[in-house]
N, C-alpha and C positions, 0 to 999 in steps of 0.2 A: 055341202061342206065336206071337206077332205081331211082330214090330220095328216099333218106336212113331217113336222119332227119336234125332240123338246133339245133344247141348248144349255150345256153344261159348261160351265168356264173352269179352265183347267191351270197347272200352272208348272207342269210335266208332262210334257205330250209323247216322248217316251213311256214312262210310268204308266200314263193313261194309256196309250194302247197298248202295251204288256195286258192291262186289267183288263178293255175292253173286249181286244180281239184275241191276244193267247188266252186269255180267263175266261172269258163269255163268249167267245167263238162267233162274236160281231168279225163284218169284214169291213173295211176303207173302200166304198165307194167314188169319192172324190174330193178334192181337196183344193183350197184356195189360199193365197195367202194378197194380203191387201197393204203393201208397203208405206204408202199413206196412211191409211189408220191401224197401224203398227200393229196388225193380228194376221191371225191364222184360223182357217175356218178345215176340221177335219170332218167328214159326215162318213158314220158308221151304220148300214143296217145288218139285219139278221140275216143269215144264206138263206136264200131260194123266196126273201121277204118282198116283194115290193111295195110296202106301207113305209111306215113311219118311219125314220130312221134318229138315230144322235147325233148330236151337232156341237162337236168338242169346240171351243172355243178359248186360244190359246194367247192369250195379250201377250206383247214381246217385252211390254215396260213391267214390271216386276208392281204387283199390286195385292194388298190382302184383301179375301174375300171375308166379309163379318155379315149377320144377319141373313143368310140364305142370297147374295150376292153374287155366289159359284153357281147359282141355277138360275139360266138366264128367262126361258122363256115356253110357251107353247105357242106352236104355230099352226094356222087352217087354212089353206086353203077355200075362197068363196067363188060364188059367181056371182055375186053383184055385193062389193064390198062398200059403195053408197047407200042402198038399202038396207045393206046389215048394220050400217052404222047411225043409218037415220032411227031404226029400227031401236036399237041398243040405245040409240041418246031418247029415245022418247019414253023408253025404262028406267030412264033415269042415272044411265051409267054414264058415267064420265067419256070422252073420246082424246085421251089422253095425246095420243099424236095422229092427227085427224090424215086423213087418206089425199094431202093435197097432190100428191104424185098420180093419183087416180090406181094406185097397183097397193101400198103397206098402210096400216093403220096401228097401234097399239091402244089394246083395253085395259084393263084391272078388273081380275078379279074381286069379290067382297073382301074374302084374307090374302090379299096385295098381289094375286100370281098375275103376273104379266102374259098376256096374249097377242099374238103378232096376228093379224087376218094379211093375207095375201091374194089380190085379186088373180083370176084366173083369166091371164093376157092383162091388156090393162085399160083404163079405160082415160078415156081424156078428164082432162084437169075442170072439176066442178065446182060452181061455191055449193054450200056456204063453206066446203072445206079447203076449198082452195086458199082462202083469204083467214082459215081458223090457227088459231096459234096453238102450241104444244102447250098444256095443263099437267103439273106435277110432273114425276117419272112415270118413264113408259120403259 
């Protein structure tokens, strides 16, 4: 398992890089923006870091964040993200949005933190997740 990045949602992406990169001396390694699902994805890491990085997340539709809402998620990297998920559901965790793409899954933490696992390349489309519907928020 790798730690990918954690995802903050923002609602000043100025502002927020003013804080992140003049303030904390993060750089903008790459940047997407997704016209259909009206966001902006900014990923920041630390000079000379190649780990984890932040992953500003900037919605274009004006929206309040309440209840920890502005902190979207943690993400891992796996190598076999069926396994991990067989694994995790037979502890009894929820598999909140099951891996039917064979590459993203989201878990839940105990106190609610959202986890993204990301497979590592991808693997073809399996039951029982293929066919598993999304449970709660992810």
């Amino acid at each position: 398992m790798k730690y990918l990045h954690t995802m903050v949602r923002v609602t000043d992406v100025d502002a927020s890089l003013k804080f992140y990169c003049e303030g904390l001396g993060l750089e903008e390694v790459r940047r997407s923006e997704n016209e259909k699902g009206r966001y902006t994805l900014i990923f920041l890491r630390a000079p000379g870091d190649s780990g984890g990085e932040v992953e500003l997340t900037y919605n274009w539709d004006p929206e309040e964040y309440t209840g920890g809402r502005n902190f979207g998620h943690l993400a891992y990297r796996v190598d076999d993200i069926y396994a991990l998920c067989q694994h995790l559901s037979d502890l009894g965790i929820t598999i909140n949005r099951p891996p039917r793409d064979g590459r993203m899954a989201f878990v839940r933490s105990p106190d609610g933190v959202s986890v993204e696992l990301i497979q590592d390349g991808t693997l073809p489309p399996a039951e029982p997740w293929l066919s598993m519907p999304n449970t709660g928020k992810w």
